[in-house]
Every structure is written in structure tokens, then in C-alpha cells.
N, C-alpha and C positions, 0 to 999 in steps of 0.2 A: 444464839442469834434469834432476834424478836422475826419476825414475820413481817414483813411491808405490804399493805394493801392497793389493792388498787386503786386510781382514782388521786391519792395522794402524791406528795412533793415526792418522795422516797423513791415510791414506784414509779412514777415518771422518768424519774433518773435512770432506775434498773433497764427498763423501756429501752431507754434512748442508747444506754450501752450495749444494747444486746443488739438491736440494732443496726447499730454503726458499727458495729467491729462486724458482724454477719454481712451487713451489706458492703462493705469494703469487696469482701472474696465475692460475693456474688455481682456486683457492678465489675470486677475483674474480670470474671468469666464469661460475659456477654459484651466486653467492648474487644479483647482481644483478638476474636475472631475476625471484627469489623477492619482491626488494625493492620494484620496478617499481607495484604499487598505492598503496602508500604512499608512495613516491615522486612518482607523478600527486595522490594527495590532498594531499601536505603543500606542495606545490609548485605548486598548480593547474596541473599539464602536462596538456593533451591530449594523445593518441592520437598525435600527431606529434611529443610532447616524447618520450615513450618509446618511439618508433623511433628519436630521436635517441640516445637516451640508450646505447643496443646500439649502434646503428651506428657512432657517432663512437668510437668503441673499435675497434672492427672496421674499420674505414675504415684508421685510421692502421695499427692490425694489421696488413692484411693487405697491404698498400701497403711498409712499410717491412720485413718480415720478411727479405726477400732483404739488403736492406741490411743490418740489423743483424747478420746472420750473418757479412757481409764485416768487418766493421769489427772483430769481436774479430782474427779474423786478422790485420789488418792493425796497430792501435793494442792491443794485448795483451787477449788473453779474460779476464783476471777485472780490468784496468779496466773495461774495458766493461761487463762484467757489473755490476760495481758503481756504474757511472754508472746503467745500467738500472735498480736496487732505489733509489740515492737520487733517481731522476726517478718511479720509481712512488710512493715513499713521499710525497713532495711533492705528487704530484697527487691520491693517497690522501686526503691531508689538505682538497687544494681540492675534492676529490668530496664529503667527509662535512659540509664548512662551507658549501657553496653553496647562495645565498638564493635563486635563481633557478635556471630550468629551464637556460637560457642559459647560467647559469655552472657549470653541471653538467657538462653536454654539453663544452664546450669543454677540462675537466679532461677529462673522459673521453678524448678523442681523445689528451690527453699522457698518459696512461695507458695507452691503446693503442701509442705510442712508444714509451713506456720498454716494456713487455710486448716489443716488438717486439728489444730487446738481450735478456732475458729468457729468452724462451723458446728460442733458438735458442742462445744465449750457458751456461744448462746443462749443456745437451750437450754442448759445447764443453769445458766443463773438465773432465768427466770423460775427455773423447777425448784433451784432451791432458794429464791428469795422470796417468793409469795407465798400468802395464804393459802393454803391448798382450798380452802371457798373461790379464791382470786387467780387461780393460777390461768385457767381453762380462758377467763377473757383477756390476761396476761398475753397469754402465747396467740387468742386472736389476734391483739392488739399486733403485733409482732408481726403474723405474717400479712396484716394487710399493709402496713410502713414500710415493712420491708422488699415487701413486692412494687413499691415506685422505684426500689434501685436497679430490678431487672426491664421497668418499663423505658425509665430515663435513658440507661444505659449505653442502647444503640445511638438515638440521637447526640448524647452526650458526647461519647468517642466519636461517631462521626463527625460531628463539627469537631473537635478536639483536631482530628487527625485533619481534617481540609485546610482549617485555619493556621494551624502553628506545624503543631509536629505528632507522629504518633509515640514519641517520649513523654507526652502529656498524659496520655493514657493509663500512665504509669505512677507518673509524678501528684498526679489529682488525688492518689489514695493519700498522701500524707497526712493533709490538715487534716481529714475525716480518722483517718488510724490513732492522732497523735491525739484529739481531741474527748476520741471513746474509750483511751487510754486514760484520760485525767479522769473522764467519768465515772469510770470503773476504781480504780484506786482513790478519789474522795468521795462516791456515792453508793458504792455497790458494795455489802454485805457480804466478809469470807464466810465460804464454807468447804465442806471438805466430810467427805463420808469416814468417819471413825472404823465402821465395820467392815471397810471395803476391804479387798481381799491384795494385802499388799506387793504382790507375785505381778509384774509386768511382762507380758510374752514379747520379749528381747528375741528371741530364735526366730519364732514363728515371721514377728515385723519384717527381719531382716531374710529369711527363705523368701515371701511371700513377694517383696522388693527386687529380690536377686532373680528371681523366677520369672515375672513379670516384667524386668527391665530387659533380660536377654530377649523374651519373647519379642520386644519390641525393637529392639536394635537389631536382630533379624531379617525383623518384617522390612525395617522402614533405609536399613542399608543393604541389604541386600538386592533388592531388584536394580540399586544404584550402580553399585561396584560389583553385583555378579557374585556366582556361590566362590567363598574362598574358604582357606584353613580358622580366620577370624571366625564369621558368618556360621559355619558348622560349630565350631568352639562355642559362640555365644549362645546355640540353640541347644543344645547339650546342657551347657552351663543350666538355663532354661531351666530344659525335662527333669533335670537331677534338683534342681532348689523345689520349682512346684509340687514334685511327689516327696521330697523332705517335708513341707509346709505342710501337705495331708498326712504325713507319719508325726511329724510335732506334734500338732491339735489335737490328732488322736487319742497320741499318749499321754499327753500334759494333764496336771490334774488341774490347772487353772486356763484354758487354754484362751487365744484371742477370738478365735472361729470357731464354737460347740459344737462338733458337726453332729453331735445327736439331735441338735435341730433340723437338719434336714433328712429327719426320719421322717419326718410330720409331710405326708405328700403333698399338701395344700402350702405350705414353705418352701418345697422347694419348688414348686410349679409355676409360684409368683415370682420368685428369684431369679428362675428360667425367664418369665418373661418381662420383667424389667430387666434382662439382660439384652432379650431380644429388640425391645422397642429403644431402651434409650443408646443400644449399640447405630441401628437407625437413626436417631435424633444427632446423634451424636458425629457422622458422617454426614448427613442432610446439612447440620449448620456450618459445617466445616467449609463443605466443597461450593455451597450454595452462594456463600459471599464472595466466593476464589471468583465463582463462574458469574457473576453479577458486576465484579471490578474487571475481571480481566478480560471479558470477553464482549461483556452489555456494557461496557464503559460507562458503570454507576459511580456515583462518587462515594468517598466514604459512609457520609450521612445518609445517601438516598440507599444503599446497600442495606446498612443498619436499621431503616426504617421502614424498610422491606417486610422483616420480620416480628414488626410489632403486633400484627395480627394473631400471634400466637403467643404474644405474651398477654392481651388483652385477655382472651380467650379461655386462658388458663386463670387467671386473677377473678372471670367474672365468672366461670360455672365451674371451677374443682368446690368449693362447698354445698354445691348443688348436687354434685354426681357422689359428693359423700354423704350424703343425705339419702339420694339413692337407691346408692348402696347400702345404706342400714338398715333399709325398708325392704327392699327385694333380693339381697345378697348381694356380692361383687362379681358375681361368675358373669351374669349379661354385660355388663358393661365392659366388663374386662376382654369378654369376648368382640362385644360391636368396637369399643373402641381403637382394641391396634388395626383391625379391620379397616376402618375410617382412615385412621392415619396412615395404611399403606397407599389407600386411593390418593388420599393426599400426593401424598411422595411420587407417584404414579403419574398425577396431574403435572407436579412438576420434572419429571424426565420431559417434558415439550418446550422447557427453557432453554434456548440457542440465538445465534446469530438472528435479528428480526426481529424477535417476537418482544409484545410488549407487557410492563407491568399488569395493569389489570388482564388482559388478555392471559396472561401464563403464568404469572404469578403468586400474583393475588388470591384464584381461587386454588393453589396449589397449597399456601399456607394458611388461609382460612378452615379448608377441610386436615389439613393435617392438627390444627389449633384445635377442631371440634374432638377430630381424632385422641389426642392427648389429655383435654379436659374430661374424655367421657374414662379414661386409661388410671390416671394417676391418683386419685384419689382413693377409690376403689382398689387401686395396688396397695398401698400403700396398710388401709385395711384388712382385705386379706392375709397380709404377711403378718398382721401383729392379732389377727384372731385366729390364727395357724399358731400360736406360743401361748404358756401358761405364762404370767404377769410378772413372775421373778425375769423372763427373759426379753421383758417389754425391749428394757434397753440395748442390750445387744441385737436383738431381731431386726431393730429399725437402721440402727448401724452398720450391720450387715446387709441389709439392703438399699443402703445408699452408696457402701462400696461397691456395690454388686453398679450402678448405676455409674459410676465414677469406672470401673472397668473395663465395664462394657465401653463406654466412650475413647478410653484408650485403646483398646485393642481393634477397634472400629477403626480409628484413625491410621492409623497404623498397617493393616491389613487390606482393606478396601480400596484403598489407592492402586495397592500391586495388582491388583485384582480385576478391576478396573483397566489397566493400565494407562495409571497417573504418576507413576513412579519411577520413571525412567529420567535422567537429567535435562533433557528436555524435552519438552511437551510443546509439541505448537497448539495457539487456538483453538484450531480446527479439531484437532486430538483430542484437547482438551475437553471441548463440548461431547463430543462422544464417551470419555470415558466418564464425564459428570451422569449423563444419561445411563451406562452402568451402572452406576455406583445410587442412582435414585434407584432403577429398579431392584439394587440386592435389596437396598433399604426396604421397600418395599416389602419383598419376600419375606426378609428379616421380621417386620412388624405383622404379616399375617401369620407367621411362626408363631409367634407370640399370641395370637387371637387361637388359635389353636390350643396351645399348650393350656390357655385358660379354658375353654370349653372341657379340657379334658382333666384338668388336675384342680381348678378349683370346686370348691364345693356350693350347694345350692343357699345354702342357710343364711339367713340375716343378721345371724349373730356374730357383727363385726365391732371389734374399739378399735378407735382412730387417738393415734397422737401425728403430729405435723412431720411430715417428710423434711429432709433438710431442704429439696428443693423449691425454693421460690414458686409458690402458685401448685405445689403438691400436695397442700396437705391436707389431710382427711380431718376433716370435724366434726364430732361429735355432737349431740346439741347444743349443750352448754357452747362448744366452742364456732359454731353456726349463731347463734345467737352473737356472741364477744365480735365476732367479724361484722354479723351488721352493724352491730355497735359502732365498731372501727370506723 
């Protein structure tokens, strides 16, 4: 395969398919939530259909992502890739026709899958269809495009959802999946690693899924229907797959998860705390749009663009705080960041009956916005100068499942916790247990400024490659440069 440069008809092409098949899943994951009221209304879901509805996304997400990243290497990256956009597009369609919460949920989770070729499958083809001279303003190029699909997003779905229907939601991914699919298969260069190591970890996928999914059917029926013989069964089930998953990887001699990487203290201390902060992120955007429709009777759009403050926020200083961080280390900012962002979260527990946008809001996601730009970048670093370069790609893998986790297990847990979890919830409850659930967050995210204070290290010698998350990613010079370019 020749090399496509930048700048060219070729690479334009690659561009646009990486793109739009990555922004499909991420324009998914930021209208969804927006969606989630009207979704419980048109579909009579309780409080436990719309944990579902997040999490069975996230389940298979964050479960399958290591996988998926294997598989382009091994059966060629832009098949795979393109099996991922025709399995999103397909479950797209089962998400936007389904008559039931039940049959929601269950697309959702194959939509989580294919995501799962998706997101990692991207990056992929730009790694292997450029110049390694062109790659670095390549994957600029990439995430500033890419980051209009998390900006648009809320506005998008919220009008989406006011005007017609929140099945539109759903339905919008099509042209864009069907069209990065033509891209991909007439403009995009196969490749496929010859060397790579043909062993797929089957066991480990399916412990780590089985382990993860009890944990969460647990969590998220239980406080509903009360402890039963089920309920203990599935938590069992649980305990017995996740300590299989650490007996798998141990033993395996190809495993999905090296846990000899988290020998490395600096490894696991970042993991720790991108556990902590995007577990918080991840409950904040849940409960914040519940408690903005249900209770501030926002509309969908004005919900959705509530939150824009933090997507701006992240698009215009994570290259900056990775910059930063490669000048003074990631330990400070990693430290002030979750720090910031707990205040944030903190400012917003005073969201209730009354009180107004600018007044309570506003500064609640502005500071949590500074909070996560000063956070992510510098994560994101750390964890990949905590590894020698054969484990670039797994390290960063592993840390965005670790992000993808945390969010489900958040969702899931926090509610009961809270108690938001019970079949019905009046208003009034409601505002109370959102105000919980900001302050664990909170706690959660200065857990995390801690963990950094104590387990990363002082040094400057960090390499960045791009986080899957939208507006995450650490750059390097070269790739600080390609972004102002962008």
C-alpha cells in the first residue's frame, strides 16, 4: 500500500471517512441523553428503562473496545470499520422503530458493538493510511472536524426531538453511516497488520461482559423490585465472571488486558483517575438533562444547549493543557483539574425548582468545562508515558475503556444511591436526589485530584496520541500545530 499524503484528493477522502463513521457514535452519545425524557414518556420507561437505555451502550462499549481495536489489525481496518457503520446503521434503525423500552435497549447494546469497531477502527485508518511525516496533522485534522459532531449534537437532537420525534435521533445516523461507508470502501486504502498476533481473547470479552452486565442488572433492578433470588443470582454471576476475567488475562499468553501494565504506578493511578472523574461526568450528564426537563421544564433544545459550555471549553483548551503538560508534567493539572471540576459539580447541586439558567447553571458548567479541559489532556499523557511504545496501543485502549466503565457503572449505581431508583420518584425527590448524586460526583472527581497528587509523577516527559474522546486529546507539537492548522 503507497502512503496517501496530506493535503491531497486521497487524503481528503481518508479524512472524511474517519470522520464520519467516528462522528456518527459520538453525535449518538451526546443527543441521546438529550433524548431520554421523551423517550421515558413515549415509551412508558421508568427510571430503570433510561439507565438502561445509557448503559446497554456502554456495557457493550466498553467491554468490546479492546476487541474491536484487535480485529482491524488482524481482518483488515477499513473492513472492519465498515462492518462497524453497517451494524451501527442497522441498530440505528432498530433504536429509532422500537415499540418498547425492551427493544430499545437491546439495539442499544448492538450499537454499542458496532461503536466498539468504530471508534477505535478511525484512528486506525488514518495510522495506517498516511505518511508517517503526515499522520500527526492527519489526526489533527480529525479531531478538530470531529469535535463539530459533539458541538452540533445537543442543538441538533434537541430540535430534532421538539420538532418531529426523538426517533429522529436515531434515524439522522443513516445518510451520514451509509455515505462514510461508500467512502471507505471506494477511497480508503486496505490494510491489516501481517505480524499481528492472530489469538483474539474470546474468554476474557465474554467474562469481562458477563461480569459487568450482572454488576449492572443488580444495581439498576434491584432498588426497583427489591433483593430477590434473581438479583443475588445475577450479583454472584458478577463476582464469579470479573475474578475469571483477572484469572484469564493473567494466564493468557496473548491477553485483551496486560495486567503487567498496571505494575507501572503512574498507569495505574491515571486509570484510577479517569475512572473517578469520567464516572462523575458521566452521572452529571445523565441526571442533569433528567432534572432540566423534568423539573425546570427545559425544552429539549434549551436542555441540550445547556451543556454547550463544556464542549466549547474542551475543543478550545485541551491542546493547550497538553502543551502544558509537556512543559511542567501532568501531575499539576491533573491534580487542579478534577479539583475544579468537583467545584463545578458542587455549583451545580443549587439546580432546583426556581432557580435560573445563568444564575445556576451556567456557572456550574463553565467551571466544571475549565475543570475537564485542565483534566483530559494531561490524562490522557500520563497513561501513555507510564508504557514502553510497543504498548502505546493497548494503554490508550485501556484507558478509554476504563472511561466507557466508569460511566456505566456510575449510571447505574448512583441513582440507588442517591435514591433515584425506586419506581417512582416525584419532583420534589427528584431535585433532592439530583443534588446527591452532584455532590458524590463531586467527591468522586476530588478523589481523582488526589489519586493524581499521589500516584503521578513530576516529569515532563510525556507523548500524547488523541484520546477517543472528542475534545480529549493530548497533542503533541507536531499535532498542536496540525490542529491550528485545522
Amino acid at each position: 500500500m503507497v502512503p496517501v499524503r496530506y493535503g491531497t484528493a486521497a487524503g481528503r477522502w481518508v479524512i472524511a471517512a474517519a470522520v464520519l463513521g467516528s462522528g456518527v457514535a459520538f453525535l449518538d452519545a451526546t443527543v441521546v441523553n438529550v433524548a431520554l425524557p421523551a423517550i421515558g414518556r413515549d415509551l412508558h420507561a421508568g427510571f430503570s428503562g433510561l439507565q438502561w437505555t445509557l448503559d446497554a451502550y456502554l456495557l457493550s462499549l466498553g467491554s468490546l473496545l479492546l476487541v474491536g481495536g484487535s480485529l482491524g489489525d488482524l481482518f483488515g481496518r477499513r473492513r472492519v470499520f465498515v462492518i462497524g457503520l453497517v451494524g451501527f446503521t442497522a441498530s440505528s434503525v432498530l433504536c429509532g422503530a422500537a415499540p418498547t423500552i425492551a427493544t430499545l435497549v437491546v439495539a442499544r447494546a448492538v450499537q454499542g458493538a458496532a461503536a466498539a469497531l468504530l471508534v477505535p477502527g478511525s484512528l486506525a485508518l488514518l495510522s495506517a493510511s498516511f505518511h508517517p511525516d503526515d499522520r500527526a496533522r492527519a489526526v489533527g485534522a480529525w479531531s478538530g472536524l470531529a469535535g463539530v459532531w459533539t458541538a452540533v449534537g445537543p442543538f441538533l437532537g434537541g430540535w430534532l426531538i421538539g420538532a418531529v420525534s426523538w426517533r429522529l435521533v436515531f434515524f439522522v445516523n443513516l445518510p451520514v453511516a451509509a455515505f462514510a461507508a461508500w467512502v471507505a470502501l471506494h477511497h480508503v486504502p486496505e490494510s491489516l497488520d501481517e505480524d499481528a498476533d492472530r489469538h483474539v481473547d474470546v474468554l476474557g470479552a465474554v467474562a469481562v461482559t458477563a461480569g459487568l452486565g450482572g454488576a449492572v442488572y443488580a444495581l439498576i433492578e434491584g432498588p426497583v423490585h427489591g433483593v430477590s433470588v434473581a438479583i443475588v443470582a445475577m450479583a454472584l454471576v458478577s463476582a464469579a465472571a470479573l475474578v475469571l476475567f483477572v484469572v484469564v488475562e493473567l494466564r493468557s499468553p496473548h491477553p485483551m488486558v496486560p495486567m503487567s501494565l498496571f505494575r507501572s504506578r503512574q498507569f495505574s493511578a491515571a486509570n484510577a483517575t479517569t475512572f473517578a472523574v469520567y464516572a462523575a461526568l458521566g452521572i452529571a450528564m445523565f441526571l442533569l438533562v433528567l432534572e432540566l426537563q423534568k423539573v425546570l421544564a427545559y425544552s429539549p433544545l434549551e436542555a441540550g444547549a445547556s451543556l454547550l459550555p463544556v464542549t466549547l471549553l474542551l475543543l478550545l483548551l485541551s491542546s493547550r493543557t497538553g502543551a502544558l503538560a509537556q512543559r511542567i508534567g501532568p501531575r499539576l493539572p491533573m491534580t487542579l483539574g478534577p479539583v475544579v471540576a468537583a467545584a463545578g459539580l458542587a455549583l451545580l447541586a443549587r439546580v432546583g425548582p426556581g432557580t435560573t439558567y445563568v444564575g445556576a447553571v451556567l456557572p456550574g458548567v463553565v467551571v466544571l468545562g475549565l475543570g475537564l479541559a485542565l483534566t483530559v489532556a494531561p490524562l490522557t499523557a500520563a497513561v501513555l508515558a507510564a508504557i514502553d511504545e510497543h504498548h502505546v496501543g493497548v494503554g490508550s485502549a485501556i484507558n478509554n475503556a476504563t472511561a466507557r466503565v466508569s460511566g456505566l457503572v456510575a449510571v447505574a449505581l448512583v441513582p440507588a444511591v442517591s435514591g433515584l431508583a425506586g419506581a417512582h420518584v416525584g419532583l420534589g425527590a427528584f431535585t433532592t436526589g439530583f443534588h446527591r448524586a452532584m455532590w458524590i460526583g463531586a467527591g468522586l472527581c476530588a478523589a481523582g485530584g488526589v489519586i493524581s497528587l499521589v500516584g503521578i509523577r513530576r516529569a515532563a516527559d510525556v507523548s500524547c496520541v488523541p484520546h477517543a474522546d472528542i475534545g480529549s486529546a493530548c497533542h503533541s507539537p507536531d499535532l498542536q500545530r496540525a490542529a491550528a492548522a485545522a
